[in-house]
Each structure stands twice: as structure tokens, then as C-alpha cells.
N, C-alpha and C positions, 0 to 999 in steps of 0.2 A: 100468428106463429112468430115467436121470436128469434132472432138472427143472434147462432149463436157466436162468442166472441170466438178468433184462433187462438188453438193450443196447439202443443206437440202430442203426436198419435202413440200408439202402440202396434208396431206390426207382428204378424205372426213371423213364425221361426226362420219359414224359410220363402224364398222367392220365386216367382213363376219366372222359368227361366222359357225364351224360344225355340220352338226348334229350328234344327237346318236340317238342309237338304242329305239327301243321301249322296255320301260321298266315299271314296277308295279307300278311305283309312277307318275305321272303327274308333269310334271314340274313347277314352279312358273312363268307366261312371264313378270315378272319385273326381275328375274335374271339378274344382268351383269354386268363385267367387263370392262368396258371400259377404255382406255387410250389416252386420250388426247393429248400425250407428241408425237413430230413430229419426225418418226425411220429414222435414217439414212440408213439400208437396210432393205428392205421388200420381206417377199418370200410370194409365195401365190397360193396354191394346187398343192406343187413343189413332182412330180414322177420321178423313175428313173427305169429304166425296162433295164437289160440287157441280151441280148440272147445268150443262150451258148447253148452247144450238149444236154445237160440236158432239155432243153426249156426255159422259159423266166424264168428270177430272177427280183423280185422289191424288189429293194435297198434301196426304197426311199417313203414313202409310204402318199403321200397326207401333204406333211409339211407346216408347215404356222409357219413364226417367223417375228418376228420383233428386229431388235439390235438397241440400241441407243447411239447420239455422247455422248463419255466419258466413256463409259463400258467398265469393266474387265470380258467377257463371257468365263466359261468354257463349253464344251460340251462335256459330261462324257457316257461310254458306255462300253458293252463289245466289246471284238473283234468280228467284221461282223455285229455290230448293225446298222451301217451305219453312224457313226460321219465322218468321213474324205471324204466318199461321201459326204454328207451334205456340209463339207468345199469346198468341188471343187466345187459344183455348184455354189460357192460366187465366187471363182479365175477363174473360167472358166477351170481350166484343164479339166473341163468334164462339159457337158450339160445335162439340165433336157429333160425327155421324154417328160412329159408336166408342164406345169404353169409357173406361171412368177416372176424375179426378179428383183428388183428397187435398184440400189443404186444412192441415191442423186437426180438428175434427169436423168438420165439413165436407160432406161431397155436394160439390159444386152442381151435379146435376139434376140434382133435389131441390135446387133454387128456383123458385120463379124470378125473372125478371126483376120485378120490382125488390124482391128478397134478394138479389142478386148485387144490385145496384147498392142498395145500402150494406151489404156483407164487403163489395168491394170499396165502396167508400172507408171502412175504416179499416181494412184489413192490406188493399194493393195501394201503393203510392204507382201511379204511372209517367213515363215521362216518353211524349211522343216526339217525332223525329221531327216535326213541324211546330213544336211548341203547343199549339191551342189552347194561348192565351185567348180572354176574349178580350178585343180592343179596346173596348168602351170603358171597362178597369181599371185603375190603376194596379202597380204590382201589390200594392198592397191589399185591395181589393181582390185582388185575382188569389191571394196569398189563405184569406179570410172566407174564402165560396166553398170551399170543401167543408169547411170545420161547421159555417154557418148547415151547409145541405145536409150532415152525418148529426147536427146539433151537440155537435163534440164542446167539450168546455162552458165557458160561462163566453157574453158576448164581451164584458174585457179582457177575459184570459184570451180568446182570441187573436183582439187587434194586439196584443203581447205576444203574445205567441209569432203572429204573422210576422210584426215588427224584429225577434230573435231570428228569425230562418234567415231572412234577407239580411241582417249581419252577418250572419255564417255564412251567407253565399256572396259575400262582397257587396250587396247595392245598400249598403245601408244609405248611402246618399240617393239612391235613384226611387225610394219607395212611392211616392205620387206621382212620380213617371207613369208616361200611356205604354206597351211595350213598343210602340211606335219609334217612341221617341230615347230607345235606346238600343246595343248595338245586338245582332244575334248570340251573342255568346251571353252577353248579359241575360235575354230572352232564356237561355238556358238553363242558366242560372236559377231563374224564378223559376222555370218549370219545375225542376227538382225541386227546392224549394215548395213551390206548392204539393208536390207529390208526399213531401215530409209534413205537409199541415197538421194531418190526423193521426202522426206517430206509428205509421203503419210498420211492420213488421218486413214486411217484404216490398223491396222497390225490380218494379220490372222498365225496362228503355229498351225502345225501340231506335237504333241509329243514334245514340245519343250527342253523339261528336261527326255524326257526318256532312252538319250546314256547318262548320266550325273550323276556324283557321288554327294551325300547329298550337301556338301557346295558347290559345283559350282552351285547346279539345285536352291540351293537358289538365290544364286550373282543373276542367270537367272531371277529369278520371282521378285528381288526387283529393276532389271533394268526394268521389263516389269510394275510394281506398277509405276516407274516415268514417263513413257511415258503415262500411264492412266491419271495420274495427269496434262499432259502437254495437256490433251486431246484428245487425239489418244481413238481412239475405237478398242479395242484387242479383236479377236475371238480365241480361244485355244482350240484343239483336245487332248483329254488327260486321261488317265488312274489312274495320282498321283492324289491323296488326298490331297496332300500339295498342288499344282495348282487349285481346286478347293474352298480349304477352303482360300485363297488367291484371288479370283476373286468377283465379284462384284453380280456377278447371275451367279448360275448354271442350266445349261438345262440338261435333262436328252432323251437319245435316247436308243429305244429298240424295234429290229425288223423292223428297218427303218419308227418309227412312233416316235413324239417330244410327252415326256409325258408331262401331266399336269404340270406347276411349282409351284401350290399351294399344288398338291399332293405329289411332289417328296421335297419340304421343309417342309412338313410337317411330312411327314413318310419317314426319309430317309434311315430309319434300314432295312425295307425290299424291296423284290428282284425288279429289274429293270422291270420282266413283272408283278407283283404282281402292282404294281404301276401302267402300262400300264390300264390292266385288272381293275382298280379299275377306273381310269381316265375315261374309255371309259364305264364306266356300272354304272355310276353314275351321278346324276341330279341335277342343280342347281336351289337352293331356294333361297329367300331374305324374308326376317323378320324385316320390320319396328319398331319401338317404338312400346311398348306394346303390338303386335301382337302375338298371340300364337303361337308355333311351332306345338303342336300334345295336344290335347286336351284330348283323347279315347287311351285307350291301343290300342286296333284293329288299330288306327293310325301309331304306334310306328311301322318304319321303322330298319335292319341290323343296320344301321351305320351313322352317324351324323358326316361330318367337319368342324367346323368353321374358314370357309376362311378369312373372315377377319369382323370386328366388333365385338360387344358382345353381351352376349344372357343373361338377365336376368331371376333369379329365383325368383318365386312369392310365397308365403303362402296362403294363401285357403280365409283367409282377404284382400289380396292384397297390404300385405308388402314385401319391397324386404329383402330376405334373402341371396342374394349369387348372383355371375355375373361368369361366364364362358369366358374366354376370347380368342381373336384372336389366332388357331394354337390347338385346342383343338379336342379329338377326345371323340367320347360319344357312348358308347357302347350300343349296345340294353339291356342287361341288369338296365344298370346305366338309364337311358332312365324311362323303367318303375316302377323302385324303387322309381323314379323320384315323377311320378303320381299316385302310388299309397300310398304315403304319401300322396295325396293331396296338392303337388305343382304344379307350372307349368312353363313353361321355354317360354320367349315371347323376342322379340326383346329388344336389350338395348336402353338408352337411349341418348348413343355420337354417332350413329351412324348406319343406315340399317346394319344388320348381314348379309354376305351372306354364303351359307352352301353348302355343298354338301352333297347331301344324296344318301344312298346306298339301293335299297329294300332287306329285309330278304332272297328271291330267288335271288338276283344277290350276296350276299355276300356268300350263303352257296356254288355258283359256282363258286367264288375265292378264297375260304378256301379250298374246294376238289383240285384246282389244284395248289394250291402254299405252299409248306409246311413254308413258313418264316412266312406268310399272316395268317396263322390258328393259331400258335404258338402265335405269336400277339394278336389276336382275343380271343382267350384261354386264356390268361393271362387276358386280360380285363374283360371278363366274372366271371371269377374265384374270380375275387376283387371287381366285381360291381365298377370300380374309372371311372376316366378321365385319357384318353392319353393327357400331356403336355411337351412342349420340352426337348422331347426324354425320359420320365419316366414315371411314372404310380402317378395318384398324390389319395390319400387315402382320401383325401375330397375337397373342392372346393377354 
């Protein structure tokens, strides 16, 4: 059976979206997010259950992503949260317990092994946190093992080939070095490098800059900035700050569940399950042109996000006094300060708003168990303001 090459998919119209929980607010059924834009891999209610003496552990817990051609993805977590699982279920070092993954026109779970292995030879460049170079190589050799194993090129277009990457990656001097004999960043160097042998379309890094002193782990990320540029779609497992604020979208993983990424750019000061726990216990609104949000105090819900559009403020005549913009967080205090001036907050007018909203009992059981999440919330209260990017704003 022949291993077919990657392409970009066609998906259908619309998305399987998750459910939540039952909760105090009724949801709005115009909410939605949709994305139009055609993902070069798709995961979809991807599990991972591993069994130990202890009993079963899930690693992996119902994830659904989509990456697209030309992204700089970081994928940020603590240790055990499940980011680097996450990465293997794209490289295949490891399979999902259940759900399914598409890259280009392939699902991945339709591979055997062996079909596997040469699908990801020329399709994933990989670049692991330890290198695994093998010693006995030179880099130029180590450079030349992928293209030789995929039978990629002609055997001089090869050692050409091998001989270009390691220009581009600085060793053009070190290419018959052992990786022994040169320094960890260099080692890094080559691995990318060899990850790019086979012109592969998507490079995945696990930890790429975490054996790596400040200025090399930079050189790393402004070599991995031009392959985004050239196109390549980079996935990175990563703990630095510096490789996040450097990528194009961060995802956030916690507890082996993908957080919201409207929640975790918006609120990125507090804790990774605060974030979770907020994503999953909260309901999405949309608010048209002129549409009111909350009319009646007894309406006034915890917590208000504006995920994206604006929310117009009205005066009691029905002039606009003020607009609330994209990224904004609105406290229940600020809320019914709000209304009881006798204004009132309705959809703007560039645009559907859509919100997340939190009820008064789903926020007072995320403030009991997160102390970053109450601290937050307490400040807002305390000032009656708006949360906006990253500060507390004293008026609108």
C-alpha cells in the first residue's frame, strides 16, 4: 500500500463543538466560533489511558485541536500535564487510546507501524530535547540517515543537501565533527537540521532550548522564526517564556485537557487549572448590534469575557457613552454599578460580541479553590474597574 504524500484537507462546514456542564446561565444557541481556515492537522476526542500497578492513568483527556500551514505553536504546561504526550500522538511515538488524527490527507490511525514510520520520515521533521544524535556520525552523516532511510533524493543531492542545512544552521565548519566533539547548542543545531533533511512540511520540538544557554536558545528560536517564514508549521513542547512569547499561538495544557485559548490569552497571569476550571464552567453568549446583555440586576451574572467584538455602553436616553473592547473582563461588581446608574451595555456596532460568561455559583467555586483566581477577582471587586490587557483599567 502506498504511503500517501501530505496535502491540505477539506473539512466539513461545521465543527464538533464539546459539551459543558449544566450550569445556572442558559447558553445563547447563536454562540460560535467558527473557523473557516482549512487545519493542516486535526485531532478529534484524542485519549490516552495508560495502565500501571496503580490502575489506569489518562494522560490525555478528550483533546481536540487543530494547527494550521504556517504556525509558530507553543504548547506550554507543567510537568505531567500532558504536553509531550500530546506531541507523540502527532509523531506517532505513541498512540491514542481513542479518537482520531488527520494530518493532510492521512489518518494517522490507519497506519501500520512500518507505514507509519516512512509516512513520518518524510512528512514530520522531529527535534528531541536530548538531541539523539547518534555518536558514531559525523553531523554530516547524521545529517544524510533520514534522506538515505525515506530514499529521498539522488545519493549526491544528499551529501548537498546535508552539506546546505548545516550552513544554515551555523556548523558549516563543524560538518565531520563527532557531536561529541562539539558544544550542546551546536548538537542543536544539527538536530534541527536534520529534522529539515527530508523538506518535511511540519517540524515538531520537544524542549527545544531547554539544555541551552540564553544566547544559543535564542540563535534556536530565530532559526525556528525563518523556517515559519518559509512556511513550515512548527509544533513546540516547552516550559521558556521566551519560546512562547516568540510563537504565533500559545495553547495551554492542564491535567491532560487543551484550555480554552480565548481564556488562557486573556487571563494569562493566573494558574493553569484556574484557567481550566474557568474554561469548562463557563458559557458562551453573542450579543448583536444593540442587543442588551443583562437588563435586571437579578440578571447580573460572576463574570463577563469579551472574547472578541465590542460591547456598547448606553445612557438611559440612548446615547453611546463608552464601548468596552475585545479582551476585557467585567466583574460583577463593575456589572451592576453598571445598571444601576441607569446605563446599559448591548452589543456594539462593528461587530457580534461574543462573551463568556460565568454564573455567581460557578465563580464563587473557582475562587474557593484557586487562590491566584480569588486574588484576581478581589482586586476587581475592590475597584469596581475592568480587567484589560493584563491591568485593571480605572474607567472605560
Amino acid at each position: 500500500m502506498p504511503i500517501p504524500r501530505l496535502s491540505t484537507i477539506r473539512l466539513p462546514g461545521k465543527k464538533k463543538s464539546l459539551e459543558k456542564p449544566e450550569k445556572n446561565i442558559k447558553p445563547d444557541s447563536s454562540a460560535s466560533n467558527s473557523d473557516f481556515r482549512q487545519p493542516l492537522i486535526e485531532m478529534r476526542d484524542i485519549y490516552k489511558v495508560y495502565k500501571t500497578n496503580a490502575g489506569e492513568f489518562t494522560a490525555l483527556k478528550g483533546i481536540n485541536a487543530d494547527f494550521y500551514p504556517g504556525q509558530f505553536v507553543s504548547i506550554i504546561g507543567k510537568s505531567g500535564s500532558g504536553k509531550s504526550t500530546l506531541l507523540n500522538m502527532i509523531t506517532g511515538i505513541d498512540r491514542p487510546s481513542a479518537g482520531k488524527i488527520q494530518i493532510g490527507d492521512t489518518y494517522l490511525q490507519n497506519l501500520t507501524e512500518n507505514q507509519f514510520s516512512e509516512w513520518r520520515g518524510k512528512n514530520l521533521g522531529i527535534v528531541f530535547q536530548f538531541f539523539q544524535l547518534l555518536p558514531m556520525l559525523s553531523l554530516l552523516e547524521n545529517i544524510i540517515l533520514p534522506m538515505d532511510f525515506c530514499q529521498m533524493f539522488t545519493p549526491p543531492e544528499r551529501e548537498a543537501r546535508a552539506r546546505e542545512l548545516l550552513e544554515m544552521v551555523g556548523l558549516g565548519d563543524y560538518m565531520d565533527k563527532l557531536p561529541t566533539a562539539v558544544s550542546g547548542g551546536q548538537v542543536q543545531c544539527a538536530a534541527i537540521a536534520r529534522a529539515l533533511a527530508n523538506d518535511p512540511p511540519i517540524i515538531v520540538a520537544d524542549e527545544p532550548t531547554g539544555n541551552l544557554d540564553s544566547k544559543t536558545a535564542e540563535m534556536v528560536l530565530n532559526l525556528i522564526d525563518e523556517l515559519v517564514m518559509k512556511g513550515k508549521t512548527v509544533l513546540v513542547v516547552t516550559h521558556d517564556e521566551a519560546v512562547a512569547r516568540h510563537a504565533s499561538r500559545t495553547l495551554v495544557i492542564c491535567d491532560g485537557e487543551l484550555v480554552d485559548e480565548d481564556i488562557s490569552k486573556t487571563l494569562p497571569h493566573i494558574s493553569h487549572r484556574s484557567m481550566l476550571m474557568l474554561a469548562n464552567q463557563s458559557v458562551d453568549f453573542t450579543r448583536n448590534h444593540g442587543e442588551e446583555l443583562f437588563s435586571r440586576e437579578s440578571e447580573i451574572p460572576g463574570l463577563v469575557i469579551v472574547i472578541d467584538g465590542d460591547l456598547d455602553i448606553r445612557n438611559s436616553d440612548g446615547r453611546k457613552s463608552g464601548r468596552i473592547k475585545t479582551g476585557s473582563v467585567l466583574s460583577n461588581r463593575y456589572l451592576r454599578n453598571t445598571i444601576s446608574n441607569g446605563k446599559v451595555l448591548v452589543g456594539g456596532s462593528r461587530k457580534p460580541a461574543r462573551l463568556k460568561v460565568l454564573s455567581n455559583n460557578n465563580l464563587q467555586i473557582i475562587v474557593n479553590q484557586s487562590r491566584s483566581f480569588r486574588a484576581f477577582i478581589e482586586e476587581m471587586e475592590a475597584n469596581g474597574t475592568i480587567f484589560k490587557d493584563n491591568e485593571l483599567e480605572s474607567s472605560i
